[in-house]
LUMKOLGU-48427 format. One record per residue (C-alpha): residue in one letter; x, y, z. Coordinates in steps of 0.1 Angstrom, whole numbers, plus 5000, padded with zeros to 4 digits. Layout:
BEGIN
@aa: A&c1: X&c2: Y&c3: Z
...
END
This chain:
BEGIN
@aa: X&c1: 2040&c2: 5612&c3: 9577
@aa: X&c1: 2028&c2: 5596&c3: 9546
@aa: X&c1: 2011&c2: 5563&c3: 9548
@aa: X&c1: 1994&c2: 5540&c3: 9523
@aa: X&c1: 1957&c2: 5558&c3: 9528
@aa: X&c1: 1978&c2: 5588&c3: 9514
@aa: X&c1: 1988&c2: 5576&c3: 9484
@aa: X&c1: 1961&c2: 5574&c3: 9456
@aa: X&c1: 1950&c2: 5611&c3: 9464
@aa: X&c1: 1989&c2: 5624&c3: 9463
@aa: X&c1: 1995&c2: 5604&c3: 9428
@aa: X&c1: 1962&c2: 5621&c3: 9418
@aa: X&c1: 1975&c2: 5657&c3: 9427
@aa: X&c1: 2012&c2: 5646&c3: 9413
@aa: X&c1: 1994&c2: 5637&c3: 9383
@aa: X&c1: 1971&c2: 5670&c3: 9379
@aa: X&c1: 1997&c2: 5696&c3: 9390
@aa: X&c1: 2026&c2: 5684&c3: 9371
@aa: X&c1: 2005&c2: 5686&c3: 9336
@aa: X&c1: 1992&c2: 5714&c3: 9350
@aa: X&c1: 2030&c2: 5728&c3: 9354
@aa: X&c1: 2041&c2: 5712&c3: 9313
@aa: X&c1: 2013&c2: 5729&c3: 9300
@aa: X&c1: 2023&c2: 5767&c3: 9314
@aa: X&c1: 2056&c2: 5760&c3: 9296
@aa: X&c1: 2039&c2: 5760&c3: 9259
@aa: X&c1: 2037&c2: 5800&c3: 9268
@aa: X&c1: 2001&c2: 5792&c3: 9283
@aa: X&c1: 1981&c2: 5824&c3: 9292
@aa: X&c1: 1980&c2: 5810&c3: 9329
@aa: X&c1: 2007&c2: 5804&c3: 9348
@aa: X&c1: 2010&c2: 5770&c3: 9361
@aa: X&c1: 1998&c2: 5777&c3: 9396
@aa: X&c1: 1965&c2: 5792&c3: 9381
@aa: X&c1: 1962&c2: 5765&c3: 9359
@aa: X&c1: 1967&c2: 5737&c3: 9382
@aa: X&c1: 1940&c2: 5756&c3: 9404
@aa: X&c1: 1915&c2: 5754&c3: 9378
@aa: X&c1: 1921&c2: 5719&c3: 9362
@aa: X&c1: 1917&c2: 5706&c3: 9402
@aa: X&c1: 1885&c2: 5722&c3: 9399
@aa: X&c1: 1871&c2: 5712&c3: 9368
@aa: X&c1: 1884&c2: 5674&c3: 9378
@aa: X&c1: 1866&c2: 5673&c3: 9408
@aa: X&c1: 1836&c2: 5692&c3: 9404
@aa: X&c1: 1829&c2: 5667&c3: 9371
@aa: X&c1: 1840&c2: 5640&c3: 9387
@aa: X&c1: 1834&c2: 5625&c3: 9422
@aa: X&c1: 1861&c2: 5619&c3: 9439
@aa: X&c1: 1864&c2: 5583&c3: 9457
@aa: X&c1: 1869&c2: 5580&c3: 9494
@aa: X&c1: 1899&c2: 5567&c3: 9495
@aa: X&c1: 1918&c2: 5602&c3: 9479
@aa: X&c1: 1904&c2: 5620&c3: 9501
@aa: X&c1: 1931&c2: 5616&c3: 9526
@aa: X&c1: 1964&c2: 5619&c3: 9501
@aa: X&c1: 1943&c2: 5652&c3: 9487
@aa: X&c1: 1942&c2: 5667&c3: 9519
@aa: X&c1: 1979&c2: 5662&c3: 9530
@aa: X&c1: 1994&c2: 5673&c3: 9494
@aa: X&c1: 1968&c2: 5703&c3: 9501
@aa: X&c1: 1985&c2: 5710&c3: 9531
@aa: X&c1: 2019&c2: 5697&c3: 9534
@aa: X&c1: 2029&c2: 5707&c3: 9503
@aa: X&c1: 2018&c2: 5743&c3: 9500
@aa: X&c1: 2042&c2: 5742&c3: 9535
@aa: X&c1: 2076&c2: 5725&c3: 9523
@aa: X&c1: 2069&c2: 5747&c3: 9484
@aa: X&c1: 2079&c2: 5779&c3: 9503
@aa: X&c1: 2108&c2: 5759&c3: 9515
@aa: X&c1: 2125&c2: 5761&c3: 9483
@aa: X&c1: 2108&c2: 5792&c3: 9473
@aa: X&c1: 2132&c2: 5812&c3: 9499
@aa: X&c1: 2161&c2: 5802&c3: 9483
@aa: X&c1: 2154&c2: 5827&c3: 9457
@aa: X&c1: 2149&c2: 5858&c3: 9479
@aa: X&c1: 2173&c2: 5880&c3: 9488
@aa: X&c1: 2172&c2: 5912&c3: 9513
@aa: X&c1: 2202&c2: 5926&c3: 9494
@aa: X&c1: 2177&c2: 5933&c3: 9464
@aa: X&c1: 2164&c2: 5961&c3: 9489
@aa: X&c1: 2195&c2: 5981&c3: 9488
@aa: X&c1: 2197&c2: 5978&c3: 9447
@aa: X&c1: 2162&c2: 5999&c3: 9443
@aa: X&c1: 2172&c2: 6033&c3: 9465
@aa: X&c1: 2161&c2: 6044&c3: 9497
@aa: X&c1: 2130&c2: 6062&c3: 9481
@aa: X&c1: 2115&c2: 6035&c3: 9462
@aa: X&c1: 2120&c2: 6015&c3: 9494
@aa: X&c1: 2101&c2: 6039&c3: 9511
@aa: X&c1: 2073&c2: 6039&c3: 9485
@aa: X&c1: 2072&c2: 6001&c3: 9482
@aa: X&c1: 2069&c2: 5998&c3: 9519
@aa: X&c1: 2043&c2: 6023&c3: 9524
@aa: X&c1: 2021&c2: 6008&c3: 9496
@aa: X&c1: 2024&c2: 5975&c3: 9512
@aa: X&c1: 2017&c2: 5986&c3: 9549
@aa: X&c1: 1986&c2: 6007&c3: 9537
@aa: X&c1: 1971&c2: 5980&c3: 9513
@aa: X&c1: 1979&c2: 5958&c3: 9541
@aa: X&c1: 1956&c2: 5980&c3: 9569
@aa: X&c1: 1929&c2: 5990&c3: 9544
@aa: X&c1: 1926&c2: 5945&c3: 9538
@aa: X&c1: 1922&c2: 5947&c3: 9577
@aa: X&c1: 1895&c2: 5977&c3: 9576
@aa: X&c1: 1876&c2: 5965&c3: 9547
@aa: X&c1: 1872&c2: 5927&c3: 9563
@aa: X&c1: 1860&c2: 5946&c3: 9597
@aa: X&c1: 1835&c2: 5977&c3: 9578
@aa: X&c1: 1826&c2: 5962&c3: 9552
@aa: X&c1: 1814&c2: 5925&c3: 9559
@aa: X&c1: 1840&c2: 5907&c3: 9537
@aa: X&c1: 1845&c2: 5874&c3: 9549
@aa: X&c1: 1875&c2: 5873&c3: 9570
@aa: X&c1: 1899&c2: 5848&c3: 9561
@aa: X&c1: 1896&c2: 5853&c3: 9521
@aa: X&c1: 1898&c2: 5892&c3: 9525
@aa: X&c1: 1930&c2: 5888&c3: 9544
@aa: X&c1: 1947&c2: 5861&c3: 9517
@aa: X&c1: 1939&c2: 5885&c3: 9487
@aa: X&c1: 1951&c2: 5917&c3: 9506
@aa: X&c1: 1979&c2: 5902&c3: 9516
@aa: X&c1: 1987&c2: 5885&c3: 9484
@aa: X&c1: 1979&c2: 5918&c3: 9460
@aa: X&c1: 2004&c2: 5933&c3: 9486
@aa: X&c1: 2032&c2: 5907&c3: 9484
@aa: X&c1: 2040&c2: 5884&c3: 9460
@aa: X&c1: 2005&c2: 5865&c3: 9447
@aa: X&c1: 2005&c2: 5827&c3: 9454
@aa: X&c1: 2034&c2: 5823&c3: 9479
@aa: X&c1: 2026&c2: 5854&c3: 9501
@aa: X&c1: 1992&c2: 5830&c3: 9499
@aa: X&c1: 2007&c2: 5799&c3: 9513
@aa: X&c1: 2027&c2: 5819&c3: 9536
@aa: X&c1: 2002&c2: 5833&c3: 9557
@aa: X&c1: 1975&c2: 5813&c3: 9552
@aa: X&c1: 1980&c2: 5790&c3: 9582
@aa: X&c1: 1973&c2: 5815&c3: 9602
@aa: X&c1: 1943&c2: 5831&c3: 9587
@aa: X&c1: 1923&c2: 5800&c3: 9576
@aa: X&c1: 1921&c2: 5757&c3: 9576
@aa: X&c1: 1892&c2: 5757&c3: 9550
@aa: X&c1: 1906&c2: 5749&c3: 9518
@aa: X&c1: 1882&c2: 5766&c3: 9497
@aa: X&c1: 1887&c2: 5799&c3: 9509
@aa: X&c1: 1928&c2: 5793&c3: 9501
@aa: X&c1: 1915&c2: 5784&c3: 9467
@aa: X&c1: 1892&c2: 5811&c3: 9459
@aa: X&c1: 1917&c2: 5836&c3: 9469
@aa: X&c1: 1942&c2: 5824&c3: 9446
@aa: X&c1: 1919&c2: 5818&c3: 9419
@aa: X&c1: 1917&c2: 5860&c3: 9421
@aa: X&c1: 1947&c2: 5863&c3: 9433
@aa: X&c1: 1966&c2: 5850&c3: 9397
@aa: X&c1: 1937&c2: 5861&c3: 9375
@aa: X&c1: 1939&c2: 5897&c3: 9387
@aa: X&c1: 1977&c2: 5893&c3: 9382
@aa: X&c1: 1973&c2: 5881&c3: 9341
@aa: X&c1: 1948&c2: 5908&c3: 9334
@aa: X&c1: 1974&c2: 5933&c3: 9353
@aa: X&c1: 2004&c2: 5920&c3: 9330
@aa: X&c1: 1981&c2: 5924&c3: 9299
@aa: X&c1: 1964&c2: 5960&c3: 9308
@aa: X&c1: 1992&c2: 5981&c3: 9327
@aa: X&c1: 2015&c2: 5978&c3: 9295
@aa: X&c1: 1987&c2: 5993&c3: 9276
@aa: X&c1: 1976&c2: 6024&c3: 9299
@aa: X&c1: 2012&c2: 6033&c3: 9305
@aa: X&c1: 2015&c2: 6029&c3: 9269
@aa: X&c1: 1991&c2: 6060&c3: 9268
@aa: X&c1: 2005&c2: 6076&c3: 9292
@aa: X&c1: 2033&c2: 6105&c3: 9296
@aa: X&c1: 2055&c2: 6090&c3: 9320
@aa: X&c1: 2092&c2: 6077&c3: 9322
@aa: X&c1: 2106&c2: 6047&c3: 9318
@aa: X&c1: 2115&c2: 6045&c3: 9352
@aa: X&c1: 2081&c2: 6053&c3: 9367
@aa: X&c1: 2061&c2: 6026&c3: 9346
@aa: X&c1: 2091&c2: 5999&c3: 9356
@aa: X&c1: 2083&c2: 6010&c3: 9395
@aa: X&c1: 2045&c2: 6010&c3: 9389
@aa: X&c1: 2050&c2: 5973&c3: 9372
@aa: X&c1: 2071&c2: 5961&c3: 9399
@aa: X&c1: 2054&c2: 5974&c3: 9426
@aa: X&c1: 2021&c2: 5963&c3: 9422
@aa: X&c1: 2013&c2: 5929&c3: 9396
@aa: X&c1: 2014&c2: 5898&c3: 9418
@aa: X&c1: 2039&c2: 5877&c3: 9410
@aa: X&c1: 2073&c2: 5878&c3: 9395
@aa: X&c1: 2058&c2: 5862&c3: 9362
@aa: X&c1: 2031&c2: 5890&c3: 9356
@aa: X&c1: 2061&c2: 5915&c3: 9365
@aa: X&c1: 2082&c2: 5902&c3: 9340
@aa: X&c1: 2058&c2: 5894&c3: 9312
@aa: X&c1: 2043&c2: 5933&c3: 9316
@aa: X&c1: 2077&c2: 5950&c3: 9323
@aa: X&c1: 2096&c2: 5930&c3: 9293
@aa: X&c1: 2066&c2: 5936&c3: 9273
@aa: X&c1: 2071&c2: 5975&c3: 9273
@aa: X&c1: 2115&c2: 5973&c3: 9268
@aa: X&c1: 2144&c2: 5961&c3: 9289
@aa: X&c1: 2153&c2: 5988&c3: 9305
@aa: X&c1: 2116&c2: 5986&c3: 9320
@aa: X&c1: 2116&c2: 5950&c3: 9326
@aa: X&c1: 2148&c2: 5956&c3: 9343
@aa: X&c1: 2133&c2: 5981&c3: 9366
@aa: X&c1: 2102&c2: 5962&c3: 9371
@aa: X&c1: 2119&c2: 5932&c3: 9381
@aa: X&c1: 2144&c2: 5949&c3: 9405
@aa: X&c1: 2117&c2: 5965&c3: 9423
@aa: X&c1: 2097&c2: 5934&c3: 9426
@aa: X&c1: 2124&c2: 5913&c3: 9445
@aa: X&c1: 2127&c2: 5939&c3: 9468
@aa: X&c1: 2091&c2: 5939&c3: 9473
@aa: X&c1: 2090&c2: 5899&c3: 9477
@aa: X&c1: 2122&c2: 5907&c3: 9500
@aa: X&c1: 2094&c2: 5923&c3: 9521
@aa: X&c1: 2075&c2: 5894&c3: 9528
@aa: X&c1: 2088&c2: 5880&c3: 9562
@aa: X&c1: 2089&c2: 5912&c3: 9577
@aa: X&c1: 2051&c2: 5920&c3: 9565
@aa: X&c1: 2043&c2: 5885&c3: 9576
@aa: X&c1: 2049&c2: 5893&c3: 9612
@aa: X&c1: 2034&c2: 5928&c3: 9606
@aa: X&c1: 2004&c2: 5913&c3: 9591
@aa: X&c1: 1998&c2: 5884&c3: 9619
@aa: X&c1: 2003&c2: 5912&c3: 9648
@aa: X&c1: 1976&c2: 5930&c3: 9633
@aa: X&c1: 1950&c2: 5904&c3: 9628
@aa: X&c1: 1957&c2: 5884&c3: 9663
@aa: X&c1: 1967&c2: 5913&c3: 9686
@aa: X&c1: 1936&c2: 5912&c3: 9701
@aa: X&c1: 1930&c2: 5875&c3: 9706
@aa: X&c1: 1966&c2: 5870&c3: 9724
@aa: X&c1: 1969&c2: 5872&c3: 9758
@aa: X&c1: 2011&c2: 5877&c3: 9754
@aa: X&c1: 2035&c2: 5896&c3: 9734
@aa: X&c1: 2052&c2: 5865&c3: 9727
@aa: X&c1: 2025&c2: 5847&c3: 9711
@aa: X&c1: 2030&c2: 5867&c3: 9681
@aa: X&c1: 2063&c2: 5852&c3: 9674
@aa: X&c1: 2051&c2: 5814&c3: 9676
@aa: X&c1: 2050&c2: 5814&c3: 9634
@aa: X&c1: 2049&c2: 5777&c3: 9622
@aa: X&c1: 2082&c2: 5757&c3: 9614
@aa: X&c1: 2078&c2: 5765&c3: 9578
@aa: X&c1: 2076&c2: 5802&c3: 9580
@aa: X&c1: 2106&c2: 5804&c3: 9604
@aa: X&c1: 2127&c2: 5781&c3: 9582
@aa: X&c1: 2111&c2: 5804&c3: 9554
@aa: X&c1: 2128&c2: 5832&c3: 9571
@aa: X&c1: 2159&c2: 5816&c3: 9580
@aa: X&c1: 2166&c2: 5805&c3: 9539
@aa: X&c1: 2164&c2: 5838&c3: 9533
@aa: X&c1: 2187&c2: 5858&c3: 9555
@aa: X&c1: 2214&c2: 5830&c3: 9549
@aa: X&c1: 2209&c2: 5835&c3: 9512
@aa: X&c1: 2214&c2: 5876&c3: 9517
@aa: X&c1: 2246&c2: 5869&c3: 9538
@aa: X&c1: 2261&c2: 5843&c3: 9513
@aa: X&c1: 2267&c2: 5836&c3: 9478
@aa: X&c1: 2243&c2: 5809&c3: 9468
@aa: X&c1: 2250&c2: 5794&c3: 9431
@aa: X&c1: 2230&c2: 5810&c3: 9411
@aa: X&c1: 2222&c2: 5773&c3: 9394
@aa: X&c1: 2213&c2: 5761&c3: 9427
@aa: X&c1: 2187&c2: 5786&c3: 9435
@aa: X&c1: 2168&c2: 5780&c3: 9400
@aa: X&c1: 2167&c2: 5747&c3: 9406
@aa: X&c1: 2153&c2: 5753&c3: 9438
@aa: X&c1: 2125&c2: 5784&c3: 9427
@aa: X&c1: 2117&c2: 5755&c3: 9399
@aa: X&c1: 2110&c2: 5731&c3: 9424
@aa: X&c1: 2093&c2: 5752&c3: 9445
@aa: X&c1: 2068&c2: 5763&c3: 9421
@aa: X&c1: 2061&c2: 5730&c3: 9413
@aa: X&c1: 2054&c2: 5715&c3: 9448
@aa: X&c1: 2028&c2: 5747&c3: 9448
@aa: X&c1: 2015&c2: 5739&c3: 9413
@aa: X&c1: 2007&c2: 5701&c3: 9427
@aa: X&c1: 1994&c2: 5716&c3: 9461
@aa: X&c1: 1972&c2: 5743&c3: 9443
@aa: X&c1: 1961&c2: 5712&c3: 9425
@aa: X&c1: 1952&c2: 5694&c3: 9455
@aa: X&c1: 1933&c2: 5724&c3: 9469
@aa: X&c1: 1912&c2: 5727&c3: 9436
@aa: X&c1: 1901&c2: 5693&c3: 9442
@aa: X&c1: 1881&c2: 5703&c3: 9471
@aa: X&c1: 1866&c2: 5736&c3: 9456
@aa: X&c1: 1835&c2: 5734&c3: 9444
@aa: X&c1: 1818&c2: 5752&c3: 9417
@aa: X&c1: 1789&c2: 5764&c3: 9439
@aa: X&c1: 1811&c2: 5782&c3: 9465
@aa: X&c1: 1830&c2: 5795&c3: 9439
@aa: X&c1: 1800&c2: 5810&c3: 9426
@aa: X&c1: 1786&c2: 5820&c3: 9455
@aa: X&c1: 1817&c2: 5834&c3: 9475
@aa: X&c1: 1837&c2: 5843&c3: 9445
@aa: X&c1: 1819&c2: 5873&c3: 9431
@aa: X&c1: 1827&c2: 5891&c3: 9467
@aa: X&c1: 1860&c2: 5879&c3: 9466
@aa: X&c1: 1870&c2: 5892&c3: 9434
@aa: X&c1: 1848&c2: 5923&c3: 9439
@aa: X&c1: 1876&c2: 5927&c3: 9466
@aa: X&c1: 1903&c2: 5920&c3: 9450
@aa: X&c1: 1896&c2: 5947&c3: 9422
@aa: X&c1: 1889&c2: 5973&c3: 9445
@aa: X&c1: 1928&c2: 5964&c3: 9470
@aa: X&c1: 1941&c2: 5959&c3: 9433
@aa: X&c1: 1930&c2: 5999&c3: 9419
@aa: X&c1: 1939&c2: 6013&c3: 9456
@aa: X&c1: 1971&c2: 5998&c3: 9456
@aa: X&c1: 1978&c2: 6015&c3: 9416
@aa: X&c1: 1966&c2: 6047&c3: 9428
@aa: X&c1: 1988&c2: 6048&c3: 9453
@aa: X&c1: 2014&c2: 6039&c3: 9432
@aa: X&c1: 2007&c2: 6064&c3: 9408
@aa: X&c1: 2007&c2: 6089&c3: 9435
@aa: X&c1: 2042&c2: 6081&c3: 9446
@aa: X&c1: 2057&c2: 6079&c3: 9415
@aa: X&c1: 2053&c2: 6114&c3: 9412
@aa: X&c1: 2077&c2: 6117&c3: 9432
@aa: X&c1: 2104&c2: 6097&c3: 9422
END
């Protein structure tokens, strides 16, 4: 519930994330999620932030990366599955369960810090950001590691939609292999676009069709992914299923939206609002980053997410071989 020691701090993240979101439209290199991340940062690592933010930061931090997947949902679709044939189905799935158990290996072998390895294997597996915000409830409170994780989460994702364009460009395969490879593996449905587009419409087209499938993916691989990580600290089967109110709702949005036919106008508005309750949340959770843990925990964490980013192309390049 919001209350009067909330204010300042959520007028301060309304005020960061929604330039944060006007500037992305002027065809900025970062999308606005990205962007709102880093100007968060850049405010309050120059500047010190009064007490009495401190409390409206936290909440928007919170509450609004929950109720930004809200709207998000509207814009999935499990019918997208069926429009990509059964064996680029089977492809996408596969990459995303074995990117998914290699995250789960690497945090346990090799001495990753749990909670951000999770968020960026999970995120290079899904959909970027809102896989992110989806799962992060259950991997991690700390605020920093959420922010560090999509700081190489969407960086990763606009050198991906710059460089994949160029090495398919150079190399001999179809149109419909580079569209899978695109859609299959960038982070969100931005870099799929801008990449896929970039390289012709019949590959943008591809891309983008295999991408919505893939974010069609995420509540199942959210179950998946939180079986994996908790099935050893659960002393019940059915304390797998107790997902927050958000992620169930999350999951709800979307089946109703793959039975019926929502407006089309309706569910822009809604992936338009979404994006920018997260812009203004990602905002919030830059304001409590700072500089020297980015510096000191982000070289790992991008050193991770290079390494889940080339396994997961690999793979994709493997199964494209066969399609």
């Amino acid at each position: 519930m919001i209350t009067r020691v909330h204010v300042k701090g959520i007028l301060l993240s309304l005020l960061i994330g929604l330039s944060a979101y006007f500037i992305s439209l002027t065809d900025s290199f970062f999308n606005s999620i990205l962007l709102g991340l880093i100007m968060g940062m850049a405010i309050g690592n120059m500047i010190r932030i009064p007490g009495p933010y401190q409390a409206g930061i936290t909440f928007t931090s919170g509450k609004l990366l929950e109720f930004s997947l809200l709207f998000l949902a509207f814009g999935i679709s499990y019918t997208s599955i069926a429009k990509i044939g059964w064996m680029s189905f089977i492809f996408v799935m596969l990459t995303i369960l074995i990117v998914l158990l290699l995250t789960i290996s690497f945090s346990q072998k090799l001495k990753f810090k749990d909670s951000t390895c999770y968020l960026i294997g999970f995120g290079t597996s899904i959909c970027g950001s809102s896989a992110i915000a989806a799962v992060s409830s259950s991997v991690t409170k700390n605020k920093e590691d959420i922010g560090i994780s999509l700081a190489v989460v969407n960086l990763l994702g606009a050198i991906g939609m710059i460089s994949l364009p160029l090495l398919f460009n150079y190399l001999p395969i179809s149109d419909l292999k580079s569209g899978f490879m695109i859609g299959a593996s960038l982070h969100s449905v931005g870099n799929v676009a801008g990449a896929g587009y970039a390289m012709g419409n019949e590959i943008g087209q591809t891309a983008i069709t295999i991408k919505l499938a893939r974010v069609a993916l995420l509540s199942p691989a959210l179950i998946f992914f939180r079986y994996m990580i908790n099935k050893n600290s659960v002393s019940h089967w059915k304390e797998h299923f107790k997902l927050p109110w958000y992620v169930w709702s999350f999951i709800g949005i979307s089946i109703l939206t793959s039975i019926f036919n929502i407006p089309k106008q309706f569910i822009d508005i809604s992936e338009t609002t979404g994006k920018i309750i997260l812009t203004v949340a990602m905002s919030a959770i830059g304001l409590k980053v700072s500089f020297r843990t980015l510096y000191q925990s982000g070289k790992k964490a991008l050193l991770l997410g290079i390494i889940i980013f080339a396994i997961q192309i690999l793979l994709l390049m493997i199964f494209a071989l066969f399609l």
